[in-house]
C-alpha positions in Angstrom: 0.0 0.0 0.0 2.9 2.2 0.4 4.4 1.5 -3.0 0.6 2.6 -4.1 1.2 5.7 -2.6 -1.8 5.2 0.2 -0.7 8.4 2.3 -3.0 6.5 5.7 -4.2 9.6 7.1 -7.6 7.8 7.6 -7.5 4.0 8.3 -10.4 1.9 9.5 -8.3 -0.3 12.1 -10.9 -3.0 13.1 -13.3 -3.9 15.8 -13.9 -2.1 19.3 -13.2 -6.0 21.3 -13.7 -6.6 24.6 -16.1 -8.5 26.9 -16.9 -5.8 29.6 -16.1 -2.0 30.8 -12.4 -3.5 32.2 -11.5 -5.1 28.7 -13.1 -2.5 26.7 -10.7 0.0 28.1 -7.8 -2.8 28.1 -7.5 -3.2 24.5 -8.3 0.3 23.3 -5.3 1.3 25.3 -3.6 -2.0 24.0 -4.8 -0.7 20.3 -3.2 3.1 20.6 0.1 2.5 21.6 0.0 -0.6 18.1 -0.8 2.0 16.1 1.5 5.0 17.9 4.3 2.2 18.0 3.7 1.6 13.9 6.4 2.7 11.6 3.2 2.9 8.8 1.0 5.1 10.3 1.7 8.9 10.9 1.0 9.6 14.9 -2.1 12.2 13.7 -3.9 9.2 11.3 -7.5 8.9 11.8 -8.3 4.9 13.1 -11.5 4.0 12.6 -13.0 1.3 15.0 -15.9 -0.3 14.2 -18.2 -2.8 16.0 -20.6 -5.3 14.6 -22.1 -5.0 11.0 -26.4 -3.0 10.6 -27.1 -3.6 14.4 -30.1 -2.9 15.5 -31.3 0.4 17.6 -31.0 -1.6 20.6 -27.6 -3.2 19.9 -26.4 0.7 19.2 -27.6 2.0 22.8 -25.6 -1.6 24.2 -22.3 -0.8 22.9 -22.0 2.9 24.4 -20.0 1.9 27.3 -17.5 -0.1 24.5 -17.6 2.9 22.1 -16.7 5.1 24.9 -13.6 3.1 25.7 -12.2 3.1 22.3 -13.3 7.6 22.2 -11.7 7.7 25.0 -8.7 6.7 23.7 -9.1 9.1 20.5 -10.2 6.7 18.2 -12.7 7.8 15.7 -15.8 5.9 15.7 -17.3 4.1 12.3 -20.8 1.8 11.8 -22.8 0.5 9.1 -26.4 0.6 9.0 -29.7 2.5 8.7 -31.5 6.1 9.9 -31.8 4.4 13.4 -27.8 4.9 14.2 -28.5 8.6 13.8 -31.2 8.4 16.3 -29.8 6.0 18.7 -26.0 6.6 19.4 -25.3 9.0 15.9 -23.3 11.5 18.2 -20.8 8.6 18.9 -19.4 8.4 15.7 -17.9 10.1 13.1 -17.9 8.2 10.2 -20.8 6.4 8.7 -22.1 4.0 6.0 -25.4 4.1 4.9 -27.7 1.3 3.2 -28.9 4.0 1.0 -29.3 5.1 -2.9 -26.3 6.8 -3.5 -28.0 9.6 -5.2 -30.6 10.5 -3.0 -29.5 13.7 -1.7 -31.7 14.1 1.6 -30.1 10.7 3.2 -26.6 12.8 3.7 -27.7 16.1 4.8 -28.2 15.5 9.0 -25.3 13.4 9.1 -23.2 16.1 7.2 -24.8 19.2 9.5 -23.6 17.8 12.3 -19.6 17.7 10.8 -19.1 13.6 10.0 -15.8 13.5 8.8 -17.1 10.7 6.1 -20.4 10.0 4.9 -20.2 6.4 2.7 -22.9 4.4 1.1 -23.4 0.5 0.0 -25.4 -2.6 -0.8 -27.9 -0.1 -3.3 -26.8 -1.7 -5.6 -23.6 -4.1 -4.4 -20.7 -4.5 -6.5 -21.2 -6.3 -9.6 -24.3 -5.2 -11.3 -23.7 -6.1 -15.0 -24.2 -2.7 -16.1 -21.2 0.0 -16.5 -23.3 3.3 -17.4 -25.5 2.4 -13.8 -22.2 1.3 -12.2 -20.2 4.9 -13.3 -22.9 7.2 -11.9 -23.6 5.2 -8.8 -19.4 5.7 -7.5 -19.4 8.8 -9.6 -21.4 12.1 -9.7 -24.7 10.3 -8.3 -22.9 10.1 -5.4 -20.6 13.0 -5.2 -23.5 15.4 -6.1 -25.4 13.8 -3.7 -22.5 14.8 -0.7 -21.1 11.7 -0.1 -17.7 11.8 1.1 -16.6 7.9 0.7 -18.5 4.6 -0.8 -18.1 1.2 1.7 -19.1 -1.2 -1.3 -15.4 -3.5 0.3 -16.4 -6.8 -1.7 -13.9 -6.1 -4.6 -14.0 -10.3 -5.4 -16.3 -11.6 -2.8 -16.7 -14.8 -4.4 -14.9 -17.4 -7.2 -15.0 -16.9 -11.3 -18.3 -17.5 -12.0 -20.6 -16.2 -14.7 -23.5 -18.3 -13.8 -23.0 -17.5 -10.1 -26.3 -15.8 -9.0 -26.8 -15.9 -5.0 -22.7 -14.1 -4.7 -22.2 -12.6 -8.0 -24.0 -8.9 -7.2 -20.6 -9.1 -4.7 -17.8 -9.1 -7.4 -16.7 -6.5 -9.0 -13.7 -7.9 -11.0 -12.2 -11.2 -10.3 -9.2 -12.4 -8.6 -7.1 -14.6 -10.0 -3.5 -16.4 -9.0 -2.2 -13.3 -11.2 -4.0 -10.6 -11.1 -7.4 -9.6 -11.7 -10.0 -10.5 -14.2 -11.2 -7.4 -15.7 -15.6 -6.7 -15.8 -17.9 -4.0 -17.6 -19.0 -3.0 -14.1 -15.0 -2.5 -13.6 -14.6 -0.4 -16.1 -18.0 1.7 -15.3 -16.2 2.2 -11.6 -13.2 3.5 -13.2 -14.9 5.6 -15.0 -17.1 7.3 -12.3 -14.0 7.4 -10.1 -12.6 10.0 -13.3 -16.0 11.7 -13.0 -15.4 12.8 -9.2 -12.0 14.2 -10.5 -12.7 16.1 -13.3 -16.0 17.4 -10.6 -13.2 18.1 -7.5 -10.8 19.6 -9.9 -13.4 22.5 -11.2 -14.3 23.1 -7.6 -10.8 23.7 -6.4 -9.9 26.4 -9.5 -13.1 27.8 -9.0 -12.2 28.5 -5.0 -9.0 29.3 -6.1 -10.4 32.0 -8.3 -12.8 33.5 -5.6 -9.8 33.6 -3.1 -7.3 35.4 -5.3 -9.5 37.1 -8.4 -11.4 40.2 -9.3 -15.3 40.2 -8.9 -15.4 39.8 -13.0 -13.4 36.9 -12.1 -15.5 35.4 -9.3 -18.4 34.8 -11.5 -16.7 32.9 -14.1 -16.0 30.6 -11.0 -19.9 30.8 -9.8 -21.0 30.0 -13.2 -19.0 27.0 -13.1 -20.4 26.0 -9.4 -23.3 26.8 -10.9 -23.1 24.4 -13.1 -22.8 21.7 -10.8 -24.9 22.6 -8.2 -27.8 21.9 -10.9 -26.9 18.9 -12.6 -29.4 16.4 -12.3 -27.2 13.3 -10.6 -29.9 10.7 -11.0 -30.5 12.1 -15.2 -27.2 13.7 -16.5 -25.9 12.5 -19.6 -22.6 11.9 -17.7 -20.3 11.8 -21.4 -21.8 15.0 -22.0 -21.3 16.3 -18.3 -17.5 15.0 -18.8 -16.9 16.8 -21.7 -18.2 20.3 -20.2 -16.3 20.1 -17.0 -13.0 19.4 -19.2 -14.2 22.8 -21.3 -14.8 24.6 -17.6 -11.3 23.5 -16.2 -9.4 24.6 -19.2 -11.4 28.2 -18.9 -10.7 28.4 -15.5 -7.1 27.7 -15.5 -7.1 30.8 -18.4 -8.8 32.4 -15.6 -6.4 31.4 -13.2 -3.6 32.7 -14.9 -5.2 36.0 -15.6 -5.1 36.6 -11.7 -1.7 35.6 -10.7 -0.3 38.5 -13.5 -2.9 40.6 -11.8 -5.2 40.9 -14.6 -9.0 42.0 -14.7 
């Protein structure tokens, strides 16, 4: 992961264990100095620690005392599930992953109001839905424009090489293999969306860059282009054509760009 170039300022670094109050706070001690100790993690990395996989409203009021341990210790806290974990425990934790359409825009707004450092969605739809266009928007702009920080779809290859595979195959993406991978449609749809977010993040940052530095006839050539984005229709867009004006948008606003760094109206 290093020779990736994974910087591991955010790391999701298991489950909160632990049998009772004295354990809890045994092993989240025992956890910080692991990672503190670790020549792979810089000492201010966000670890994530997790506990148990949808629980239920009840099982979320249960684990305060363990989730406090692991806080205590300044762990950030992580869970799957649904609207419940907001109501129950959702001021415990600071990362969340929502069983939710990742481009409905109402599911992220209380959880980002109240400052969750990551917002992710899964299972709607899982990995390997034979269909690259629906694939692309759901990890691209459905999502992004929806304000979700993260996606938590993990099963990369859940599962063997199987095209006739039904009950597993929604949970493989592409397929492992004893060298490499086996590349998929729904693959190549990922990658794409993945682009999608870029281009998207990229005209955000010139545009702020623009409002910081340039002149007010300036500004709006960066508001038209926030503009721009803040209307798109995530769950409609023609994302080739969306691609192609967001490269035209960057290549203005780096002109743009230019223009205020020699001081130019």
């Amino acid at each position: 992961m290093h020779q990736a170039g994974y910087h591991f300022s955010s790391f999701y670094g298991g489950a909160a264990k632990g049998n009772n109050q004295l354990e809890w706070r045994h092993y989240a001690k025992l956890y910080r100095k692991w990672f503190q100790d670790s020549w792979i993690f810089p000492k201010d990395a966000n670890i994530y620690m997790g506990y148990g996989d949808e629980p239920s409203a009840e099982g979320v009021i249960r684990t305060f005392p363990r989730l406090e341990a692991f806080q205590d210790q300044g762990f950030r806290l992580g869970q799957s599930g649904h609207d419940h974990l907001f109501d129950t425990g959702g001021f415990f934790y600071s990362g969340v992953n929502l069983a939710s359409d990742p481009t409905d825009r109402t599911s992220t707004r209380k959880w980002n109001e109240v400052g969750y450092a990551n917002v992710a969605w899964y299972a709607v739809q899982h990995v390997g839905l034979e269909n690259p266009a629906f694939t692309r928007r759901q990890y691209g702009l459905g999502a992004y424009l929806a304000n979700f920080s993260a996606t938590n779809n993990y099963a990369h290859h859940f599962g063997p090489y199987n095209d006739r595979s039904i009950t597993y195959k929604p949970m493989v993406l592409a397929y492992g293999c004893h060298d490499g991978v086996i590349d998929t449609i729904q693959w190549e749809g990922y990658r794409e969306g993945i682009d999608d977010v870029r281009y998207a993040t990229l005209v955000k940052m010139l545009a702020r860059d623009i409002l910081e530095k340039g002149s007010t006839v300036q500004g709006n050539e960066a508001r038209k282009a926030l503009m721009y984005l803040a209307e798109l229709d995530n769950t409609e867009c023609d994302l080739n054509m969306v691609r192609l004006e967001m490269i035209r948008m960057i290549l203005h606003l780096q002109a743009v760009l230019d223009e205020c760094a020699d001081g130019k109206n």
